[in-house]
C-alpha positions as CSV (number, residue, x, y, z in Angstrom):
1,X,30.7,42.6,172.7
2,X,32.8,40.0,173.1
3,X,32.5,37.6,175.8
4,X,34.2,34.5,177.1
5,X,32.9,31.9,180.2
6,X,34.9,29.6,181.6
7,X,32.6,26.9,184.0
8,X,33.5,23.3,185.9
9,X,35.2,23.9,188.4
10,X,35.3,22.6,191.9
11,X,37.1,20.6,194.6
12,X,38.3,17.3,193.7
13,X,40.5,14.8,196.0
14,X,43.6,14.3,194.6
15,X,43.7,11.3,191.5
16,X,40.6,12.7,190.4
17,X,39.4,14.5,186.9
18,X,37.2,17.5,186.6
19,X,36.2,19.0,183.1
20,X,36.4,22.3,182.0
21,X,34.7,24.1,179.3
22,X,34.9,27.8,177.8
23,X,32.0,29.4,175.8
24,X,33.3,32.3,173.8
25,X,29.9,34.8,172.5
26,X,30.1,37.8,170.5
27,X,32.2,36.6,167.1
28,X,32.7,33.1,166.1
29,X,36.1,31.6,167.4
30,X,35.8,28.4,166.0
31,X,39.1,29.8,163.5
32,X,41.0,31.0,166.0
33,X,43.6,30.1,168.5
34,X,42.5,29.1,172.3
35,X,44.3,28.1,175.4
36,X,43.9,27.3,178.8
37,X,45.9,29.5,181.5
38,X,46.5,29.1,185.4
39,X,47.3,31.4,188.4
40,X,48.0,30.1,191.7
41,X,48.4,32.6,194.4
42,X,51.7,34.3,194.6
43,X,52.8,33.3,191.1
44,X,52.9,34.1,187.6
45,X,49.8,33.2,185.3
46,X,51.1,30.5,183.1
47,X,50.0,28.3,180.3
48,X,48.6,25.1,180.6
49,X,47.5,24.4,176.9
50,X,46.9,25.6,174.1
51,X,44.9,24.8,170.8
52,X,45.3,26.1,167.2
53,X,42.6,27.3,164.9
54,X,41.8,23.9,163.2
55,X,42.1,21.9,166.4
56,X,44.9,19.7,164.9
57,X,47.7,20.8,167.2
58,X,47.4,21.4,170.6
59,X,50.3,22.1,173.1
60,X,50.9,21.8,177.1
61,X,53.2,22.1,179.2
62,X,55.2,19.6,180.7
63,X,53.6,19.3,184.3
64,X,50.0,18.3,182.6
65,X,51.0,16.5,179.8
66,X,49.4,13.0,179.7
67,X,46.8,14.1,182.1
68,X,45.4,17.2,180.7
69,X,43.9,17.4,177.0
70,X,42.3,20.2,175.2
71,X,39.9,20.2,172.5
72,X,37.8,22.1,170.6
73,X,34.3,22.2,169.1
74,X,34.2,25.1,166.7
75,X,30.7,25.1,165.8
76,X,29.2,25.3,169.1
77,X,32.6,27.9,169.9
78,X,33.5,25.8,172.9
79,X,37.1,24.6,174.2
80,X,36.8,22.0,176.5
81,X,40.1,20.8,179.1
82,X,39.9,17.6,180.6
83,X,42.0,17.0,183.7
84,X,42.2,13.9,185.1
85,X,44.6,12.6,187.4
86,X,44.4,15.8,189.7
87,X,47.2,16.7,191.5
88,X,47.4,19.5,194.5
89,X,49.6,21.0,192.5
90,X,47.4,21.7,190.1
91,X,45.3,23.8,192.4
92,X,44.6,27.3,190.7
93,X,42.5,29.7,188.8
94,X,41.8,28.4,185.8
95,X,41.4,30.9,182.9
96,X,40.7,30.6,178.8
97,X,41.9,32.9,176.5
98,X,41.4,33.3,173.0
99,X,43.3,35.5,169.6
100,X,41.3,37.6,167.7
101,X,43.6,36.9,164.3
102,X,46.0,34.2,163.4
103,X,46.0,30.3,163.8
104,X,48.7,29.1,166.0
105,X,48.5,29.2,169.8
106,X,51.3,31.1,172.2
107,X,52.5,30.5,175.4
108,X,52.8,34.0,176.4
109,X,49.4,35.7,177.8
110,X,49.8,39.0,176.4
111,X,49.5,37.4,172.9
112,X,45.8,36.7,173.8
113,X,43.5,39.2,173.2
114,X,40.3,38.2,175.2
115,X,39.9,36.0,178.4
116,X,37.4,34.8,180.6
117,X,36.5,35.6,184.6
118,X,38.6,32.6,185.7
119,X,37.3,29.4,187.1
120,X,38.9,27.9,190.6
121,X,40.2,24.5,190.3
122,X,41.2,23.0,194.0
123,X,42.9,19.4,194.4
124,X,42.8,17.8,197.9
125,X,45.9,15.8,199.1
């Protein structure tokens, strides 16, 4: 059974970094796509950045760009998303999703095929 655990989360004062990590059991995923979603309450789940199978290209999305970066360590099967720079606007559960098949990353969640319990990231103003 496939399973995947996001942890490092917390509360952090805005300007601050916190580091989050997903752990992905069951299968090897170090050749296939990851990413990093968010869901704050009241709004869509949306991504936040995404990683392809080789770890050479990695995406994000406008709001976290320069502050966020996603990597990947495909033999222990771990994605890792530093944040630094906090904003409160980046307060959210924080979920990571994986592909079972192909090598590029998407934006859109139902492209992702398992996911993780979520992890709560909250930025103090």
């Amino acid at each position: 059974q496939v399973q995947v655990v996001e942890s490092g989360g917390g509360l952090v004062q805005a300007g601050g970094s916190l580091r989050l990590s997903c752990a992905a059991s069951g299968r090897t995923f170090g050749t296939y796509p990851m990413a990093w979603f968010r869901q704050a309450p009241g709004k869509a789940r949306e991504f936040v950045a995404g990683i392809n199978s080789s770890g050479g290209a990695t995406s994000y999305t406008d709001s976290v760009k320069g502050r966020f970066t996603i990597s990947r360590d495909g033999a222990k099967n771990t994605v890792t998303l530093q944040m630094n720079s906090l904003k409160p606007e980046d307060t959210a559960i924080y979920y990571c999703a994986a592909r079972a098949y192909g090598n590029s990353y998407f934006t859109d969640p139902g492209t992702y095929h398992y996911w993780g319990q979520g992890t709560q990231v909250t930025v103090s103003s």
